[in-house]
Backbone bond lengths (Angstrom), bond angles and torsions (degrees), N, CA, C in turn:
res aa  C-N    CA-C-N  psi(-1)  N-CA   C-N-CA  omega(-1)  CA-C   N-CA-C  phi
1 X - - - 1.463 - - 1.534 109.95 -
2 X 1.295 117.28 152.10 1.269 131.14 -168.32 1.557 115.99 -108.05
3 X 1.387 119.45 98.82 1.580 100.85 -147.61 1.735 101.48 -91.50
4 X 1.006 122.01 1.61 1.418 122.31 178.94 1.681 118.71 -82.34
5 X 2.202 99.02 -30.85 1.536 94.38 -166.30 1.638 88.49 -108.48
6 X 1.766 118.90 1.74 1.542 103.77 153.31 1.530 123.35 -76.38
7 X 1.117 122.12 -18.60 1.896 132.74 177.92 1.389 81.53 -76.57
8 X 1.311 146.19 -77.98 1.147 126.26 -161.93 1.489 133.89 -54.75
9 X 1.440 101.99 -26.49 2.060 129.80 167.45 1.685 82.91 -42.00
10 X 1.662 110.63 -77.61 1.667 132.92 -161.06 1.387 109.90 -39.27
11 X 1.503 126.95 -58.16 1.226 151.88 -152.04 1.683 111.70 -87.19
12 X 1.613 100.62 -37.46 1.301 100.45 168.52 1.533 137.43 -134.11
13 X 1.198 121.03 -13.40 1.267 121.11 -177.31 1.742 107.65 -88.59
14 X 1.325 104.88 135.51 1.201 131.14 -179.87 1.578 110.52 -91.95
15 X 1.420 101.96 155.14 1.474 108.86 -173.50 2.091 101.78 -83.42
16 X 1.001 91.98 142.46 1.635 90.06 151.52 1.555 132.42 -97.29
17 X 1.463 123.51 141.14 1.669 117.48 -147.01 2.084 95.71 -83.88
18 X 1.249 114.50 22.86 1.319 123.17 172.79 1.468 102.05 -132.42
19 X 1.522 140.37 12.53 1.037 134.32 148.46 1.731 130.44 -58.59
20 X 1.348 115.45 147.03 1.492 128.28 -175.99 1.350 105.48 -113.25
21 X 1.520 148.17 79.73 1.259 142.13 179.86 1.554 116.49 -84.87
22 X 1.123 129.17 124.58 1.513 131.28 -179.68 1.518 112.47 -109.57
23 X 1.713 103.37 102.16 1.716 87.05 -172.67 2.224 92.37 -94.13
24 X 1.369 97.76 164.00 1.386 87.40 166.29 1.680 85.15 -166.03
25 X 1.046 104.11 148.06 1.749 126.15 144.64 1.244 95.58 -40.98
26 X 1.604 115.76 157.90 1.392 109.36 161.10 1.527 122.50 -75.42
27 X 1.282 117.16 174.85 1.480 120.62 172.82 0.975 101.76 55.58
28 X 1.695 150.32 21.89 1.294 133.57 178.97 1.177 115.99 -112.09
29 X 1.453 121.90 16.98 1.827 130.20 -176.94 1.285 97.31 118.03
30 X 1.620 137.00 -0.33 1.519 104.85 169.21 1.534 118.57 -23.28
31 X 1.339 125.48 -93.06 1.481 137.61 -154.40 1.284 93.59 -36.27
32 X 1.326 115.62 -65.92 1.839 123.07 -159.00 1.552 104.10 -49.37
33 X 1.109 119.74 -45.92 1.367 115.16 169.92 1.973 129.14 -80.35
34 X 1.261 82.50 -19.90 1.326 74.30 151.49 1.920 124.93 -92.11
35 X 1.007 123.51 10.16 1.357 148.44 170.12 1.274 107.48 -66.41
36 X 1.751 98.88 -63.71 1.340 112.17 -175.11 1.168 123.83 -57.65
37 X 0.891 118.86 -51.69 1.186 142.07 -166.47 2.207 118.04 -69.04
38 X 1.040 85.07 -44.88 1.728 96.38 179.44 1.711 100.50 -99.17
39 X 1.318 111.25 -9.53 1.851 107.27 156.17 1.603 104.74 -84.30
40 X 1.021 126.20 -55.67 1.697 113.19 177.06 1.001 106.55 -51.41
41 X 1.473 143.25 -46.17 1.712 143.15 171.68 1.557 112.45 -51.62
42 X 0.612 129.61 -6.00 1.830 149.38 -167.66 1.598 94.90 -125.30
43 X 0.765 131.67 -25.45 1.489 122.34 168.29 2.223 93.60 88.52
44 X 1.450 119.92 34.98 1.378 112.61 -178.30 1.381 108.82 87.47
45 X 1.688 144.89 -11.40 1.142 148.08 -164.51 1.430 114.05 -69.08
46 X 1.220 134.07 88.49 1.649 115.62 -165.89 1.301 103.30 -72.53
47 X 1.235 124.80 -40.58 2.118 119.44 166.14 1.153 96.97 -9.27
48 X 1.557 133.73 -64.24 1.260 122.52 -111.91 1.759 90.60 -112.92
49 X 1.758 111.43 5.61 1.200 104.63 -158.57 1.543 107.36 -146.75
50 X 1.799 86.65 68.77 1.813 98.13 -158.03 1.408 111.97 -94.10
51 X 1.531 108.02 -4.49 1.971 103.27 -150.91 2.064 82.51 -160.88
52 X 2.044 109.23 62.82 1.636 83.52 -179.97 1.676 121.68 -85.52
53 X 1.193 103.29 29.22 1.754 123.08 167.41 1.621 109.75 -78.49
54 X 1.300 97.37 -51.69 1.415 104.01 -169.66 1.939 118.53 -84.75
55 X 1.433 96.09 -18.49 1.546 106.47 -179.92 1.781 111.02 -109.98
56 X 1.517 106.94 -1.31 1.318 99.34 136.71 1.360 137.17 -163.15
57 X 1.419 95.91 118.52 1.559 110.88 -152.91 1.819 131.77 -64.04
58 X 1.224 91.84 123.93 1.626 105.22 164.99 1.694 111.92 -29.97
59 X 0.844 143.85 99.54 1.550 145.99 165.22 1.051 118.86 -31.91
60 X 1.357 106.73 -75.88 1.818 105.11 174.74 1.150 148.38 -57.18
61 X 2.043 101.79 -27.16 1.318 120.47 176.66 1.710 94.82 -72.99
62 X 1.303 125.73 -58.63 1.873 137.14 -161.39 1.483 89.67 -67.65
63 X 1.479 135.81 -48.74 1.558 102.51 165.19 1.416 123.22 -80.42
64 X 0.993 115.10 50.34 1.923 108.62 -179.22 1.707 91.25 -142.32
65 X 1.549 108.71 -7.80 1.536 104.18 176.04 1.515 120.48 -114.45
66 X 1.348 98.84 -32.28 1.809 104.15 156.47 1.454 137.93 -129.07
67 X 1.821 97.28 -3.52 1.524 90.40 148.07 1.632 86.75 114.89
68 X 1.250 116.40 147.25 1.625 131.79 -175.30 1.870 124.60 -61.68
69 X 1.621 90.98 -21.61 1.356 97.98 162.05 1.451 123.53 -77.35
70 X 1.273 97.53 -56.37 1.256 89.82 -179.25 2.021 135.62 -69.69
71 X 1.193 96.80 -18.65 1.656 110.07 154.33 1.492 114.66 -76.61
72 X 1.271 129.01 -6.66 1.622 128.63 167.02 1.310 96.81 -76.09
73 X 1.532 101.22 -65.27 1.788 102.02 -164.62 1.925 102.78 -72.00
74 X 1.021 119.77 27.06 1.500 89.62 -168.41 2.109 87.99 -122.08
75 X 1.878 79.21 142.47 1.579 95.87 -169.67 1.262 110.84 -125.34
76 X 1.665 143.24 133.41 1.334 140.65 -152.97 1.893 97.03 -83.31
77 X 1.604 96.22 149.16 1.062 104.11 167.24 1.955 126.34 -52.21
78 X 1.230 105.50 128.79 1.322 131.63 -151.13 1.866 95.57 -59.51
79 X 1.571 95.42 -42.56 1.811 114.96 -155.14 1.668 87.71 -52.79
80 X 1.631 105.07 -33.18 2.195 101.86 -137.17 1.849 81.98 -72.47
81 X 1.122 127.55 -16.30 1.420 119.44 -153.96 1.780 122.97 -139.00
82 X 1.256 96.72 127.67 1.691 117.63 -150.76 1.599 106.52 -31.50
83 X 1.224 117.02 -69.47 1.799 127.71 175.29 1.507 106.91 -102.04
84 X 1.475 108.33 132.45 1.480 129.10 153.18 1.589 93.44 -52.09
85 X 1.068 104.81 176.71 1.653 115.94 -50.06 1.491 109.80 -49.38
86 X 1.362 113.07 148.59 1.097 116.77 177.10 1.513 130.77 -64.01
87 X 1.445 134.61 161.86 1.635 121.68 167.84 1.190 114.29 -88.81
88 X 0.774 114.67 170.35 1.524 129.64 156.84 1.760 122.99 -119.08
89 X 1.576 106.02 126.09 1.148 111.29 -153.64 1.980 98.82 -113.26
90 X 1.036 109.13 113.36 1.130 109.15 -174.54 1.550 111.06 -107.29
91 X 1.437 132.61 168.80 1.682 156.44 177.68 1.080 105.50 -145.07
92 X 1.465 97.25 148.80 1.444 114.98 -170.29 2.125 102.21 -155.64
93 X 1.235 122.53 144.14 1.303 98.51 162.36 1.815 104.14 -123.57
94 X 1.282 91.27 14.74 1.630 93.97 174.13 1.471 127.90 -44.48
95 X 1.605 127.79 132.23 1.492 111.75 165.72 0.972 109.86 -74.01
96 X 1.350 129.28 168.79 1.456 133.15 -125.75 1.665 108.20 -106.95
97 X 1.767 105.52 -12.60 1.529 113.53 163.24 1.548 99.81 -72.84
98 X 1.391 147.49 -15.04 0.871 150.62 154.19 1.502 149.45 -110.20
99 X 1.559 87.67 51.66 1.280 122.06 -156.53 1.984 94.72 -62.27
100 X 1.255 121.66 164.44 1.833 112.83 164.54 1.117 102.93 -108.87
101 X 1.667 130.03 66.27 1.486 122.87 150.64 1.927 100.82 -162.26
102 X 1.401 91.86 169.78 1.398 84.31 -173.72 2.096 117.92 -118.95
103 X 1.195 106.54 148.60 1.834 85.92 -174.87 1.757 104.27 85.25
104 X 1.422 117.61 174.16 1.484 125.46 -146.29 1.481 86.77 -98.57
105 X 1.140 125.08 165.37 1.478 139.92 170.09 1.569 94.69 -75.15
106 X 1.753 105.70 131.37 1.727 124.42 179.87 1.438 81.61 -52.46
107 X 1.490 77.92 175.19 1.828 106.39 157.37 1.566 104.96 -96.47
108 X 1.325 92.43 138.55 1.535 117.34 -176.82 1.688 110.66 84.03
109 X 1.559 126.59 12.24 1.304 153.18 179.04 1.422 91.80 -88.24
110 X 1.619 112.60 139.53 1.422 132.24 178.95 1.315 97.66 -146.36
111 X 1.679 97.10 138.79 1.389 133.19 159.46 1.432 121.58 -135.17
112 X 1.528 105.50 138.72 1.686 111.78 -166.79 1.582 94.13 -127.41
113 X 1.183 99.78 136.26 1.213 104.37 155.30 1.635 120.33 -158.16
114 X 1.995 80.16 140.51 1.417 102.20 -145.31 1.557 92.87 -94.71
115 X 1.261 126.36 150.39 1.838 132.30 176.85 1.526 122.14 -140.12
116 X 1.346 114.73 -178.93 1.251 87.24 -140.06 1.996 87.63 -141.86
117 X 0.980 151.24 148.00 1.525 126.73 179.80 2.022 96.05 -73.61
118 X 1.339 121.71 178.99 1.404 114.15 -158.99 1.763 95.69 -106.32
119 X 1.573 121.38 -23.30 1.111 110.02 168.52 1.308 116.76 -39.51
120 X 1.705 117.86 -58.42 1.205 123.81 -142.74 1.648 96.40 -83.99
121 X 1.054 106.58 -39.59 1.408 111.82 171.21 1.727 132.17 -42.72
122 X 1.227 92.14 -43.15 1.301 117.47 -178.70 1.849 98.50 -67.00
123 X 1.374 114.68 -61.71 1.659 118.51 155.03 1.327 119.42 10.10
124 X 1.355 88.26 -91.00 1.607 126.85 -164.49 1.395 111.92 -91.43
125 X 1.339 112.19 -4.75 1.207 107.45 148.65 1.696 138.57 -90.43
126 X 1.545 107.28 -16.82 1.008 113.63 167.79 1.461 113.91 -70.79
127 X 1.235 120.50 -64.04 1.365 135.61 165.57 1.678 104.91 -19.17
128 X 1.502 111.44 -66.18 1.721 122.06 162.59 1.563 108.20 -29.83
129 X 1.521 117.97 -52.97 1.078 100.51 -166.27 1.294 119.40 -93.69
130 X 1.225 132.57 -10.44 1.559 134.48 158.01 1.408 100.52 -67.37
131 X 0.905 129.37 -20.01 2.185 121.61 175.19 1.010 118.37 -63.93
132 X 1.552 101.41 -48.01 1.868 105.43 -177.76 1.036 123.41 -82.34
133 X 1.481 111.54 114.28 1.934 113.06 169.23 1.506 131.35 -20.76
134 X 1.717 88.74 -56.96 1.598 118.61 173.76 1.913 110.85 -29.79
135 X 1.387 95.77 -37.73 1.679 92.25 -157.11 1.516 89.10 -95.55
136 X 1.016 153.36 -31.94 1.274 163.43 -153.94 1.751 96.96 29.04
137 X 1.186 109.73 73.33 1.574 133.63 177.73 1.418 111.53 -120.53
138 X 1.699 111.14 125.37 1.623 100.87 -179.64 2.269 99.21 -147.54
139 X 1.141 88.04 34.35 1.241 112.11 -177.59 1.668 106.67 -75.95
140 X 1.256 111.52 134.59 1.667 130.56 170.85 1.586 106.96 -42.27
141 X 1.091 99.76 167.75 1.319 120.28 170.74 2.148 97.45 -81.27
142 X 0.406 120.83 -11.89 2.235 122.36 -164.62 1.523 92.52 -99.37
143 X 1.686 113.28 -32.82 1.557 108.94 163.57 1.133 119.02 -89.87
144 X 1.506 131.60 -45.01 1.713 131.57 -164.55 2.033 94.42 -65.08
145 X 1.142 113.28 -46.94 1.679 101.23 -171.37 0.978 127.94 -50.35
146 X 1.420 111.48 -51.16 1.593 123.48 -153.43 1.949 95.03 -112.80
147 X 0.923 110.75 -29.63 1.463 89.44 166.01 1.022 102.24 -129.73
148 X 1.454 149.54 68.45 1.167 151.05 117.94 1.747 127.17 -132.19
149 X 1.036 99.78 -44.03 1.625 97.74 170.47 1.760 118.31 -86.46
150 X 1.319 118.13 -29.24 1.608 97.66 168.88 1.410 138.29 -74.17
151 X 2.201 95.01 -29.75 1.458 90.52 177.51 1.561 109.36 -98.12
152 X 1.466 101.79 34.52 2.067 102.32 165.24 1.107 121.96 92.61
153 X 1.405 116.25 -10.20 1.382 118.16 -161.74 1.435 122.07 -86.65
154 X 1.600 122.32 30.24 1.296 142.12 -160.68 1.633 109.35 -129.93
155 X 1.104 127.23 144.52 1.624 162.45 173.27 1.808 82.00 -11.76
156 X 1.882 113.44 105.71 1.248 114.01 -165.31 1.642 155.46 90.40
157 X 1.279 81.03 -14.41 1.590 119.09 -168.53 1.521 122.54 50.50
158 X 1.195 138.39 -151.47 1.252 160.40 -171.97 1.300 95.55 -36.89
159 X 1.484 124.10 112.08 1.959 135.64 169.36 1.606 94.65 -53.16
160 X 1.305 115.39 -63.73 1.718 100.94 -151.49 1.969 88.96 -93.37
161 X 1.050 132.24 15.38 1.615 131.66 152.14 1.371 105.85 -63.69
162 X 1.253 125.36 -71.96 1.426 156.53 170.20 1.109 98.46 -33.42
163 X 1.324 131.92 -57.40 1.419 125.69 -169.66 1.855 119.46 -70.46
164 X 1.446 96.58 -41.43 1.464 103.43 -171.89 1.355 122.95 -88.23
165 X 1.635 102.30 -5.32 1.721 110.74 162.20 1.805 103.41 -83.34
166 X 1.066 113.44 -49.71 1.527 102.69 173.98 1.875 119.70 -63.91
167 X 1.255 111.25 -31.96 1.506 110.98 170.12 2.085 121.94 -70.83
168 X 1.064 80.20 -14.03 1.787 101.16 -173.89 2.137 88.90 -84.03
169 X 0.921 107.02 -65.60 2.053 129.02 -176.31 1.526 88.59 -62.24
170 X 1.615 139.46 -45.32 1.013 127.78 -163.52 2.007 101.09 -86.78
171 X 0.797 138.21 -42.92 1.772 140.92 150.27 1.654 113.70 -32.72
172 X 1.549 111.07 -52.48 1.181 98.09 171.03 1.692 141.59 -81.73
173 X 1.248 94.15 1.08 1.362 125.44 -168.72 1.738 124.89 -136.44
174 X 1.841 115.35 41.31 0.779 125.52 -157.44 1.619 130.27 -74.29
175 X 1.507 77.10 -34.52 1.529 104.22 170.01 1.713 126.16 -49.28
176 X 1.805 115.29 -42.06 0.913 147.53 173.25 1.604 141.96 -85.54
177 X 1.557 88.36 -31.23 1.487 106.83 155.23 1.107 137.08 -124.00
178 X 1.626 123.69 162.37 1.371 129.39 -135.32 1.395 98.52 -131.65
179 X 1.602 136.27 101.84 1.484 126.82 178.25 1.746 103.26 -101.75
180 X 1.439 79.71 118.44 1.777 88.45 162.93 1.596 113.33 -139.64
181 X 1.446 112.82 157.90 1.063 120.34 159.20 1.696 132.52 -87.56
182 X 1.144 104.02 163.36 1.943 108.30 168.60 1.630 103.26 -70.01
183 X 1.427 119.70 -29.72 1.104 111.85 164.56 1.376 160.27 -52.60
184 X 1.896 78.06 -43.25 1.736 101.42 169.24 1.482 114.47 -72.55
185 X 1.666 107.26 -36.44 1.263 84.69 174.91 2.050 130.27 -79.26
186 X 1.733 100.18 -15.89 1.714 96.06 168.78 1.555 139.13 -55.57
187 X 1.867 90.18 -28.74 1.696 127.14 176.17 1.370 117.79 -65.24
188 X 1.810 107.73 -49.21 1.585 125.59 -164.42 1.356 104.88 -136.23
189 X 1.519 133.72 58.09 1.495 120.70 -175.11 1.693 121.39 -40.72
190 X 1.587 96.77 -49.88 1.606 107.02 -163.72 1.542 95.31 -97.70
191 X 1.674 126.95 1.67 1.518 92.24 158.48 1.494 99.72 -98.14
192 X 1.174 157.89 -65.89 1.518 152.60 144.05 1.149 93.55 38.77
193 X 1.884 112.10 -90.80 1.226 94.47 -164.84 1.457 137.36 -80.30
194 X 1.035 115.45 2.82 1.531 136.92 -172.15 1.944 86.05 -78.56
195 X 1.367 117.61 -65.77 1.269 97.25 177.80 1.919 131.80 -62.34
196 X 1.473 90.41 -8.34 1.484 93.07 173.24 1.535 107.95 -89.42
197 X 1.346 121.73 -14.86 1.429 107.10 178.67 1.876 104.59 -91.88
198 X 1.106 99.77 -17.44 1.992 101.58 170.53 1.439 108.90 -62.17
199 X 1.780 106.57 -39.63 1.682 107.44 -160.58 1.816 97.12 -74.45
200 X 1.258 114.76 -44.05 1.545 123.16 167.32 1.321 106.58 -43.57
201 X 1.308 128.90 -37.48 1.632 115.82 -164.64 1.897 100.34 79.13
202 X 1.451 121.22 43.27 1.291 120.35 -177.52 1.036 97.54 -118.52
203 X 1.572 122.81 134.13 1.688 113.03 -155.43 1.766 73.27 -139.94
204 X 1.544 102.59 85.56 1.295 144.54 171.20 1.633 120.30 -95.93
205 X 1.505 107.91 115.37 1.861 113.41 -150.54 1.745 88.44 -84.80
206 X 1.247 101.31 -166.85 1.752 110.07 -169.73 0.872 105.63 -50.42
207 X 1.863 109.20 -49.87 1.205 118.06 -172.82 1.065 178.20 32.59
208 X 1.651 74.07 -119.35 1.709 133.17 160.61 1.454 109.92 -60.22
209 X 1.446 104.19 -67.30 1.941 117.68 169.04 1.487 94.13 -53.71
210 X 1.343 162.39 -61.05 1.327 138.36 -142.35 1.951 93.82 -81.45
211 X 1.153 113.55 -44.24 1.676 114.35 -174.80 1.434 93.38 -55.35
212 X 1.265 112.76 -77.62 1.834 114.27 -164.06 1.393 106.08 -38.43
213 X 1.746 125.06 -48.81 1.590 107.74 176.66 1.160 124.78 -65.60
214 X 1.523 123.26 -12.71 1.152 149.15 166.07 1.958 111.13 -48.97
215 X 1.128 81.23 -66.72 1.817 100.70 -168.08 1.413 79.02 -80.81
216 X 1.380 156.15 -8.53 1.644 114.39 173.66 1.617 104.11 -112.75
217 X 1.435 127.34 23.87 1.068 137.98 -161.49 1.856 94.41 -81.46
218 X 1.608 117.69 124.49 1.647 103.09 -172.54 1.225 136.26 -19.40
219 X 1.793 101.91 -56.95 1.456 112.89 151.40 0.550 150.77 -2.85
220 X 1.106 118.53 -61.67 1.715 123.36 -155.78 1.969 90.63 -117.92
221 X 1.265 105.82 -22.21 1.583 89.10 169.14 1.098 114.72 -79.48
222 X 1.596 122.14 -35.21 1.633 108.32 -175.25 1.465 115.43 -52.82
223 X 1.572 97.07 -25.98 2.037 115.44 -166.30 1.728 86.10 -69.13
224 X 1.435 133.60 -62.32 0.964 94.81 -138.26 1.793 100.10 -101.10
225 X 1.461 105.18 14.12 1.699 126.68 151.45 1.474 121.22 -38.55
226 X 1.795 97.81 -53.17 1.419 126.92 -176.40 1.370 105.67 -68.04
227 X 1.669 117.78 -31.66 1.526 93.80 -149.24 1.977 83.05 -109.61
228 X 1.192 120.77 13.25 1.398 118.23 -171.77 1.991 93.64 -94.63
229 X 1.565 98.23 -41.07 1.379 94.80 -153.40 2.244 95.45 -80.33
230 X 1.235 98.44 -26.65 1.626 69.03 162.68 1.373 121.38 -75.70
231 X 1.369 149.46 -23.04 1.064 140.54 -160.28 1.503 85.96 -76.15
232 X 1.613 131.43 -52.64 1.225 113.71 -179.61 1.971 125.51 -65.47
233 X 0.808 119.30 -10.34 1.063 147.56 161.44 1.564 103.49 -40.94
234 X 1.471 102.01 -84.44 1.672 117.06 170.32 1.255 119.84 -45.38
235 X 1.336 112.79 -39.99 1.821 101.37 170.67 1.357 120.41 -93.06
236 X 1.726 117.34 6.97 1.430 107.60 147.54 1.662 86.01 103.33
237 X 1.741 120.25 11.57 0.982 105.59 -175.27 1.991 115.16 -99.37
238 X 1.020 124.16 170.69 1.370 118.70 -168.11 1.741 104.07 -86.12
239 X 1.440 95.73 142.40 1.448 97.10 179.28 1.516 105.57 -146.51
240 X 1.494 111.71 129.55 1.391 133.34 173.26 1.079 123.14 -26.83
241 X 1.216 147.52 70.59 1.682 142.65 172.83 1.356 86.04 -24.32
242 X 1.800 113.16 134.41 1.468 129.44 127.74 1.755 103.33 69.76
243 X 1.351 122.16 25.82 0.852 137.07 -161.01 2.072 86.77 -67.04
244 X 1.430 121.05 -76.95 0.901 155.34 145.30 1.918 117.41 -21.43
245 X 0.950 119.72 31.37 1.560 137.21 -159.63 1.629 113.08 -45.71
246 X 1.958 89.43 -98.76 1.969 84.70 175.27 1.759 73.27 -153.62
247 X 1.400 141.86 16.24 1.647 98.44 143.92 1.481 104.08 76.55
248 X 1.238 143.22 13.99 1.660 131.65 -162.09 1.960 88.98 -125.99
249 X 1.151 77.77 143.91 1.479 117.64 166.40 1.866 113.15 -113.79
250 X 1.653 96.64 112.23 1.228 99.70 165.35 1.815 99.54 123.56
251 X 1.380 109.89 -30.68 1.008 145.15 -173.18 1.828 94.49 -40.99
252 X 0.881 157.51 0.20 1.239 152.61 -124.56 1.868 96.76 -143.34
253 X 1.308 99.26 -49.05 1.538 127.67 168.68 2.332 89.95 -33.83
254 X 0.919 73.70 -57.45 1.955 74.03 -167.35 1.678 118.30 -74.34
255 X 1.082 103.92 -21.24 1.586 109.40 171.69 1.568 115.06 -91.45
256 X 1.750 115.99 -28.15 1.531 114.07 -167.38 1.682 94.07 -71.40
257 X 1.628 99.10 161.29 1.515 104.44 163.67 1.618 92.22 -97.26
258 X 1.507 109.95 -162.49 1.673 115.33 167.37 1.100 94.04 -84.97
259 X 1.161 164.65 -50.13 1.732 171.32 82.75 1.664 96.22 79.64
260 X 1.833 111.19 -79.76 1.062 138.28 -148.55 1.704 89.50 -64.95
261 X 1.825 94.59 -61.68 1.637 113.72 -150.53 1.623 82.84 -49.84
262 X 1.817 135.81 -61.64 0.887 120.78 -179.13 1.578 139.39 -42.76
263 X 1.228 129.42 -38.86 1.011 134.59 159.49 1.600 130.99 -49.62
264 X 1.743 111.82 -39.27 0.981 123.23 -171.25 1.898 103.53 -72.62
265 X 1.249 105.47 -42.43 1.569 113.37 174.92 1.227 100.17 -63.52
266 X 1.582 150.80 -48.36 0.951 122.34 -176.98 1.559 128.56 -58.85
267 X 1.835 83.95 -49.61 1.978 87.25 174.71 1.576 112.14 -39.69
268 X 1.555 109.86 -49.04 1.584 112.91 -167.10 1.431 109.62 -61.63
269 X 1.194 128.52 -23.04 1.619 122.92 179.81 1.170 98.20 -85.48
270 X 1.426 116.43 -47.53 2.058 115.17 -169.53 2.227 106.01 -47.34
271 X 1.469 96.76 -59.31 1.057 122.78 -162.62 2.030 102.36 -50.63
272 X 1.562 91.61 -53.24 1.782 104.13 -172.52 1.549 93.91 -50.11
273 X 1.362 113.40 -69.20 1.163 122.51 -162.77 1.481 117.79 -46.38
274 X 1.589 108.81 -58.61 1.491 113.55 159.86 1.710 113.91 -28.09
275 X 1.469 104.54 -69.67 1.617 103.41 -174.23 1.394 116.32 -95.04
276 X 1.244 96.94 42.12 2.109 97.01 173.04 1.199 126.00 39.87
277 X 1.043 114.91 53.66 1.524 125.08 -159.03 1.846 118.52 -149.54
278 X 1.112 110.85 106.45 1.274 140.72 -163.07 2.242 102.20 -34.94
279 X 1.208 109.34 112.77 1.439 99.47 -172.44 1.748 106.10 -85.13
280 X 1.249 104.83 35.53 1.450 112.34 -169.60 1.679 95.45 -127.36
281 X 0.892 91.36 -13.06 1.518 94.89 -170.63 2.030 102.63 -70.18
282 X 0.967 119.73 -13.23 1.577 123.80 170.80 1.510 108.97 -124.95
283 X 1.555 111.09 131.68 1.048 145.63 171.34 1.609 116.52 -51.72
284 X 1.275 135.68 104.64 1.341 114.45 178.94 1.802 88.95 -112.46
285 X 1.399 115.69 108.98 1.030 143.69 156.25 1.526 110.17 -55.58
């Protein structure tokens, strides 16, 4: 990352009032929601919705590789998405004092943000962090928990920090933003997204909602995960180990000891309480 032309991302670029911003913690449903989201824009078409990493871009990484202009001016291909003008669907895993835009979200401007309970997170985040080269981390699970993921010191910092600056921005800004969980959508696929295509203003028929839950069903994303990352593969381009994992909720249940599970409940009451923030507000599946 480029920390000079991300202060400038912060400082100056403005939202557009047809923008889609997805903030998330990591590992907490980024992709899946970005799935969702550019399949309701497609009107349910999975053709059109083969690579939603690449069709909607990370902020901080795309300005640290070509620079703040060109992520201002840059607008998604017209074809992938039902009515011109097209959106633009942006990610971010920034906390929310470090949000990548500057000034209040327009009117008719949307932001979602998707969360995740911190067990599971904690999971799939370790796993995350033995994947990436970047971290050159190959440490146990007995090290990544207890001294790395509770006291913050991991990709983003602090889970329930992260959470209670976006829940604090998400109260004041209700109108505009969209809180969901990874949960709600494993529980309720087709109501999830049915309310995510209302919060869009996507006036998406049965359809449309039965294809899009369709096309974000694990399945069929890991499939078309699989069939994106060889083509990048072949051109020698880099591709995410395990980006695309196993998708489970609850999953956390099999890795905690009683040790861990205990600890983790405590942090989660210490932490809520510290940042005023509802310990109900995450799902422990």
């Amino acid at each position: 990352m480029k920390a000079e032309e991300i202060s400038k991302l912060r400082e100056t670029h403005k939202l557009k009032p047809s923008d889609i911003t997805i903030c998330t913690y990591p590992k907490c449903g980024t992709t899946l929601m970005q799935q969702v989201v550019l399949s309701l824009l497609a009107d349910g078409d999975l053709s059109k919705v083969k690579d939603p990493m690449g069709m909607s871009k990370w902020a901080e990484a795309t300005v640290s590789r070509t620079g703040v202009a060109s992520f201002t001016d840059w607008q998604p291909d017209p074809t992938t998405q039902r009515k011109p003008p097209a959106r633009r669907v942006v990610k971010t895993h920034a906390p929310v004092h470090l949000k990548p835009w500057a000034g209040d979200i327009p009117e008719h401007g949307k932001v979602i943000v998707i969360t995740r309970n911190p067990a599971d997170a904690a999971v799939s985040m370790h796993n995350h962090a033995r994947d990436v080269p970047l971290f050159q981390y190959s440490g146990a699970w007995d090290h990544f928990f207890p001294s790395l993921f509770l006291p913050g010191l991991v990709e983003s910092g602090c889970f329930w920090a992260w959470h209670a600056g976006w829940w604090e921005f998400y109260g004041q800004n209700i109108d505009r933003v969209l809180w969901l969980s990874y949960e709600d959508f494993k529980m309720d696929p087709r109501g999830t997204v049915t309310k995510v295509a209302k919060f869009i203003d996507c006036s998406a028929s049965k359809a449309c909602i039965e294809r899009t839950v369709d096309s974000s069903s694990f399945e069929n994303m890991r499939r078309n995960a699989e069939e994106v990352d060889k083509e990048k593969e072949a051109k020698g381009e880099f591709v995410k180990k395990n980006h695309i994992r196993k998708g489970l909720s609850g999953a956390w249940r099999k890795v905690f000891s009683k040790e861990d599970e205990a600890k983790l409940m405590r942090t989660h009451q210490e932490k809520c309480e510290e940042y005023k923030m509802p310990q109900e507000l995450f799902n422990f599946m």
